[in-house]
C-alpha positions as CSV (number, residue, x, y, z in Angstrom):
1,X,49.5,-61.5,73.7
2,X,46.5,-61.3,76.1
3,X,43.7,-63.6,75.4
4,X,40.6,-60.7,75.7
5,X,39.2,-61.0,72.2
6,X,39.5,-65.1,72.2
7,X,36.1,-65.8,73.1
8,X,34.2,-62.2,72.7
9,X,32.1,-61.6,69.8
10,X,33.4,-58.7,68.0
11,X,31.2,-56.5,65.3
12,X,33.2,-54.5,62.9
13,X,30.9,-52.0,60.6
14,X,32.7,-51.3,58.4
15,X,35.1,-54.1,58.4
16,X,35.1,-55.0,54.8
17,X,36.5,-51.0,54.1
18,X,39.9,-49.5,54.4
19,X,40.8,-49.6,57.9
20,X,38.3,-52.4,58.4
21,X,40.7,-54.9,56.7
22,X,43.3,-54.1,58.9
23,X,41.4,-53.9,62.4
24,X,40.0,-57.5,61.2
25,X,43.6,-58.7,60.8
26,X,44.7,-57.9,64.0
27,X,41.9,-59.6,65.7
28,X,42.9,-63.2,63.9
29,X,46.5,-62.6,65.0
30,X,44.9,-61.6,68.7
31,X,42.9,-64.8,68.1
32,X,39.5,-63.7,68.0
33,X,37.4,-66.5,67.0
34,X,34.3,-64.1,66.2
35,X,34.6,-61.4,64.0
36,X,31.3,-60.3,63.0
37,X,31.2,-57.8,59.9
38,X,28.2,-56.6,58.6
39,X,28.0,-56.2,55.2
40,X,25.3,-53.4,53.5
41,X,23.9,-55.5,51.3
42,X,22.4,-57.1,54.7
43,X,22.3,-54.4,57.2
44,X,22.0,-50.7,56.0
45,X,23.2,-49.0,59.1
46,X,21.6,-45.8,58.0
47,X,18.2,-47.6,59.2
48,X,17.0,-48.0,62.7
49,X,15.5,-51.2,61.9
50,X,18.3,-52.9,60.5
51,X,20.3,-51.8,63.0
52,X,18.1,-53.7,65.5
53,X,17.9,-56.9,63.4
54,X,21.8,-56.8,63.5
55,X,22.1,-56.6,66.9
56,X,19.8,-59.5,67.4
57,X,21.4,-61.5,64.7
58,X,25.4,-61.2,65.7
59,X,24.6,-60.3,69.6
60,X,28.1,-58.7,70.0
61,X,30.0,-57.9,72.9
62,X,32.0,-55.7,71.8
63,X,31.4,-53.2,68.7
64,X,34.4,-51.5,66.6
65,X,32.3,-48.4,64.8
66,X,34.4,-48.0,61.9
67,X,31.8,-47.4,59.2
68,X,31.7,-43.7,57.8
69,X,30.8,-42.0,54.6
70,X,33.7,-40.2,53.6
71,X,35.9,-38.6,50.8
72,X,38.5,-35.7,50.4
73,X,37.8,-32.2,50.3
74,X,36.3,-32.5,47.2
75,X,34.1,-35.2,48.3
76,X,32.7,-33.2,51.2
77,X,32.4,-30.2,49.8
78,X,29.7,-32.1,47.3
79,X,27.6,-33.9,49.8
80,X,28.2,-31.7,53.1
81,X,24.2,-33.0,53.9
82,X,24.5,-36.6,52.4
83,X,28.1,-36.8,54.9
84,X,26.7,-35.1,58.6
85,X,23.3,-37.4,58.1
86,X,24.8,-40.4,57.5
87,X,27.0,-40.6,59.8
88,X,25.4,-39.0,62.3
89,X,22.3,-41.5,62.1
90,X,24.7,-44.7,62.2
91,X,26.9,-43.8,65.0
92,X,23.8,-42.4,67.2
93,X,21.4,-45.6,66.6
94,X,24.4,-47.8,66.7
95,X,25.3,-46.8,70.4
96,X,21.5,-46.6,71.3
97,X,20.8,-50.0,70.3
98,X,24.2,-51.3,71.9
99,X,23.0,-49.8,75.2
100,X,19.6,-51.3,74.6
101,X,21.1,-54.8,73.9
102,X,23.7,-54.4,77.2
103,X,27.2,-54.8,75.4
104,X,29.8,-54.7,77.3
105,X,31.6,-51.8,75.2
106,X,31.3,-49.4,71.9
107,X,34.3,-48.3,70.3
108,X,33.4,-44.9,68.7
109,X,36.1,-43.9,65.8
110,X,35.9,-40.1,65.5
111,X,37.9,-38.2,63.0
112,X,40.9,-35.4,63.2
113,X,38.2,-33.1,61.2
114,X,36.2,-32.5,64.7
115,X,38.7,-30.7,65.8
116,X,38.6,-26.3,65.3
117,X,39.5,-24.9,62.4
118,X,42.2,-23.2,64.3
119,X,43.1,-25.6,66.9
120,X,46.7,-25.0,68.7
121,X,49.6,-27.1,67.2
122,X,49.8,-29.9,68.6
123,X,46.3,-30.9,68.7
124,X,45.2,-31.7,72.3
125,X,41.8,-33.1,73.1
126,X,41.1,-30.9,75.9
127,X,41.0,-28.3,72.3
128,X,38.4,-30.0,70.8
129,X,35.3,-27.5,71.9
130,X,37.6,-24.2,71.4
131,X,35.6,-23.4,68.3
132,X,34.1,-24.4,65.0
133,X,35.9,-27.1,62.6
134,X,36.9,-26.2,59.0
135,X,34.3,-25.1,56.7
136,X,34.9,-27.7,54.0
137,X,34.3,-30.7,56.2
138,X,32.3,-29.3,59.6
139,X,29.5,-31.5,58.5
140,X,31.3,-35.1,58.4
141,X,33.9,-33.4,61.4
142,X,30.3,-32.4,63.4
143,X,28.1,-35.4,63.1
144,X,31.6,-37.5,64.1
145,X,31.7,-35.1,67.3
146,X,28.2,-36.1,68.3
147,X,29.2,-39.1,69.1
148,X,31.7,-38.2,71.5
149,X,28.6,-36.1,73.5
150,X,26.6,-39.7,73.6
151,X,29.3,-41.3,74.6
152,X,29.9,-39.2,78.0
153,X,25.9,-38.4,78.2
154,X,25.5,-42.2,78.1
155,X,28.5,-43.5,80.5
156,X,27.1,-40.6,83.0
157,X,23.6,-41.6,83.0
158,X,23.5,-45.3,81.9
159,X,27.4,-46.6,82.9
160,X,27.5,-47.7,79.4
161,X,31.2,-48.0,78.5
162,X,31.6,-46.0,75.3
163,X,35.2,-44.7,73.8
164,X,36.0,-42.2,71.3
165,X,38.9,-42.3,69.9
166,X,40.4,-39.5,67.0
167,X,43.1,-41.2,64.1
168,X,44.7,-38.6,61.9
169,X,44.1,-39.2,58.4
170,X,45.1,-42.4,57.2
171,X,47.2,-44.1,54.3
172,X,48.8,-47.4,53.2
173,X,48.1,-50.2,51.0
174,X,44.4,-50.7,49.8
175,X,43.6,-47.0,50.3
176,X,40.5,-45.8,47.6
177,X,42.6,-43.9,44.9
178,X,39.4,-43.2,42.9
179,X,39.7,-39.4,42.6
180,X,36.1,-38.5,43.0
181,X,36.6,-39.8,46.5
182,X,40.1,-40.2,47.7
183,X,42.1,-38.6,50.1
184,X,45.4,-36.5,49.7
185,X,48.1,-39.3,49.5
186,X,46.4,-41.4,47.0
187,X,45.0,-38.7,44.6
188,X,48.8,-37.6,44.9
189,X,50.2,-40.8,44.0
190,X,47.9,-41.8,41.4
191,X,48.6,-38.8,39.7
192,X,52.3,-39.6,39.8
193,X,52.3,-42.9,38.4
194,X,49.5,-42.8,36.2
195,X,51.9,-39.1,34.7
196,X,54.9,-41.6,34.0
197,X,52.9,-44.5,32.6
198,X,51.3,-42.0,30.2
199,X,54.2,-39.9,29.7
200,X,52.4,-36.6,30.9
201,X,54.5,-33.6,31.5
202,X,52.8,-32.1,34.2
203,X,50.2,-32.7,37.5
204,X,47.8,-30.2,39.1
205,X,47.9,-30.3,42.8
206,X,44.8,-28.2,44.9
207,X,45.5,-25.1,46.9
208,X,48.5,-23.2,47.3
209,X,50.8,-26.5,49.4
210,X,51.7,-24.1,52.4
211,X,49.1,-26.0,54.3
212,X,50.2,-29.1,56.7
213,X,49.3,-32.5,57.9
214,X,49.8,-35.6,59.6
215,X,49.4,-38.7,58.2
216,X,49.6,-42.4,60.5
217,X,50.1,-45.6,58.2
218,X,47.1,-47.9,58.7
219,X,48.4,-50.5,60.2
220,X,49.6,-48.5,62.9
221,X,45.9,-46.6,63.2
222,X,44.5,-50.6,63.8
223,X,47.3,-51.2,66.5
224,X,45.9,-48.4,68.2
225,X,42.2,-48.8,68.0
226,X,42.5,-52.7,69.3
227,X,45.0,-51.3,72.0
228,X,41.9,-49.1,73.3
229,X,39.1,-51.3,72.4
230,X,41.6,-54.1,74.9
231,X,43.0,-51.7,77.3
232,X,40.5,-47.9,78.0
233,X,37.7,-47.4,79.5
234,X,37.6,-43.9,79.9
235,X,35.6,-40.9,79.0
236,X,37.9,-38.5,77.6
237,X,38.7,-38.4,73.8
238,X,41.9,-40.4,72.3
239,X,44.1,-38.8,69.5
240,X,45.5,-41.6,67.5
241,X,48.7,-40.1,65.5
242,X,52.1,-40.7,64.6
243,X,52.9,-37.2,66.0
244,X,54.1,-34.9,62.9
245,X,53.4,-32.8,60.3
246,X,54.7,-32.5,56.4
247,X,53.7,-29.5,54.7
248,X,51.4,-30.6,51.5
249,X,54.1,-28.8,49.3
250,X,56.9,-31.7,51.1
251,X,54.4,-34.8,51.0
252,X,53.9,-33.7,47.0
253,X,58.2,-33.3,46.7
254,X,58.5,-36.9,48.4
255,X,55.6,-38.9,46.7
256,X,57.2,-37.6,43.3
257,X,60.8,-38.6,44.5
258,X,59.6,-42.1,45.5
259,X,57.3,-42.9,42.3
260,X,60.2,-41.3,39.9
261,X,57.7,-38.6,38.2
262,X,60.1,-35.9,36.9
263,X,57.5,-33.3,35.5
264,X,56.0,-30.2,36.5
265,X,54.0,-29.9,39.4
266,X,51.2,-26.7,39.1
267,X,49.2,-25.7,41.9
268,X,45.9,-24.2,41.6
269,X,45.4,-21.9,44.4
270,X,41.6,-21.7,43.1
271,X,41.0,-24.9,45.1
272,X,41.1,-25.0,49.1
273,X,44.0,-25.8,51.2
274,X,41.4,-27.0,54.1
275,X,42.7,-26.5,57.6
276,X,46.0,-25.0,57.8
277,X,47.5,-27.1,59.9
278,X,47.2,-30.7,61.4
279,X,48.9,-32.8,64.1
280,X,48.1,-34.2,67.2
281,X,49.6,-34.4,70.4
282,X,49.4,-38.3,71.0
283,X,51.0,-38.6,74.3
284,X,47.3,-39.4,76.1
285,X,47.0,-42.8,73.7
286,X,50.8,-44.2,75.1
287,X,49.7,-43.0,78.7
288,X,46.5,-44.5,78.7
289,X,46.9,-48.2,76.8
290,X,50.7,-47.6,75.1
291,X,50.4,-46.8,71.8
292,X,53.0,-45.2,69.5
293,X,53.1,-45.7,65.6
294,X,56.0,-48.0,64.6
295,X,56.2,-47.4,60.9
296,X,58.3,-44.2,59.5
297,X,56.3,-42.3,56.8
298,X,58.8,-42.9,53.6
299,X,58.1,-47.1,54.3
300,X,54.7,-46.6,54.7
301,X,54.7,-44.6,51.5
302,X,56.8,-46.5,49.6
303,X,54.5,-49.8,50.9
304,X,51.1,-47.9,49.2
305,X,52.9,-46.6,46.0
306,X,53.9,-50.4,45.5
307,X,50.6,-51.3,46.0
308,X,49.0,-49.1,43.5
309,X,51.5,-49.7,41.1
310,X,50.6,-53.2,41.6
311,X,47.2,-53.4,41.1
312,X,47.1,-50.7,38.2
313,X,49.0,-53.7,36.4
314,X,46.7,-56.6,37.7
315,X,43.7,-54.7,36.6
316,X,45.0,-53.3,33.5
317,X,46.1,-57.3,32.5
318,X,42.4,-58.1,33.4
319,X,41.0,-55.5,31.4
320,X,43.3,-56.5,28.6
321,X,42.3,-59.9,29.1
322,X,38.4,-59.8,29.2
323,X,38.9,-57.3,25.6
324,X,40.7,-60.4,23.6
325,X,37.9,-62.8,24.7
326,X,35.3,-60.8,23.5
């Protein structure tokens, strides 16, 4: 293990989240000895100024743009403006600011939903301008893409290293299964074991399940991004994948097999599949800095279903515990 991050100062928004966790782990192991997260309660990253006062107050060399306001289709079909302003306004004023301040490199975390609506399968990045993404999330998938442009406007004009990078939707242990919110995976298994703890008979699933996608365990998706924040320094976009597909229909037959829910499954074809298909060619992230996702999908799965079933019990306990003091 190299010794790059040992003595660089590392910002990570969005390093208390999701993925966060896991890109913060791998910097201890890589021995970084400052990782800097800033939390919103301190810096709202929405706003220009405390963007600036956050620069000035971690002066990073390095920043990992992992913060995003996101959700399932559901979710972005909701708050299509709240979603493209948001996230457009953080990543464009954080890479401003960094190029004001001089860092030595952004790391710009893009999203699979950039990509057309009707992209070729597998998804190359060369694809990513052949047309318009899908409907239900072109505003989060659109002001993600933007900061692709800045990043190649800004290493043209200013030599500022920026990379974008592109993970496929992620899953694994400490996902958000709160179903206003959550992607596909966790609404699917919180469905499942919350059916057999209450003895429900039946789960509705969204859309029509013909639809596909890939999924890359989260883990992996931190392996990669601290691969290319180490190792690239190029322009071009980076797919970070695991390099399948699972129709929804399949992913629904598996997470019921692994969680032991025996009922019926009804799909309401009222709701939208979202794009039809997803899954990226990932052969430009093992050319360029050598990354390939280790974990098969049914361990990774099993890994998050254990960890929801887990924490369903811990909280429940809690819950039950706070009632009988009161």
């Amino acid at each position: 293990m190299s010794d790059f991050f040992e003595e660089r100062r590392v910002v990570i928004t969005g390093g208390a989240g999701f993925l966060g966790g896991y890109v913060t782990e791998g910097l201890r192991k890589r021995r970084c000895k400052n990782i800097l997260v800033p939390k919103i309660e301190d810096y709202d990253l929405v706003n220009i100024d405390d963007i600036v006062r956050m620069y000035e107050d971690m002066k990073p060399d390095i920043v990992i743009h992992l913060a995003a306001i996101v959700g399932g289709i559901g979710a972005n079909r909701e708050h299509p403006g709240e979603f493209f302003y948001k996230n457009l306004m953080m990543g464009v004023q954080l890479i401003e600011q960094g190029r004001v301040a001089n860092i030595e490199k952004f790391v710009a975390i893009g999203t699979v939903c950039a990509y057309p609506k009707f992209t070729p399968v597998p998804f190359k990045e060369d694809d990513l301008w052949n047309g318009y993404p899908e409907e239900t999330n072109a505003p989060y998938g659109l002001a993600k893409k933007m900061l692709l442009v800045q990043s190649q406007s800004y290493r043209a004009e200013f030599g500022f290293n920026s990379i974008f990078l592109l993970p496929v939707n992620l899953y694994g242990p400490g996902d958000n299964f709160d179903p206003a919110s959550s992607h596909v995976i966790p609404a699917l298994i919180k469905k499942c074991v919350d059916a057999i703890d209450s003895g429900a008979d039946h789960i509705d699933c969204w859309g029509t399940g013909n639809v596909s996608r890939e999924f890359i365990y989260v883990a992996d998706a931190a392996e990669g991004i601290l691969l290319a924040t180490e190792h690239y320094n190029g322009s071009a976009p980076v797919n970070i994948g695991a390099g399948f597909e699972i129709t929804i229909k399949e992913l629904v037959e598996k997470i019921t097999e692994l969680t032991g829910f025996t009922g019926e499954i009804r799909w309401d074809s009222s709701k939208p599949d979202g794009q039809p298909r997803r899954r990226l060619d990932v052969s430009r992230a093992k050319k360029y800095f050598g990354f390939e996702a280790k974990t098969s999908f049914d361990e990774g799965l099993k890994a998050t279903i254990d960890w929801y079933r887990k924490h369903k019990k811990m909280n429940i306990e809690y819950r039950t515990r706070n009632d009988e003091r009161k």
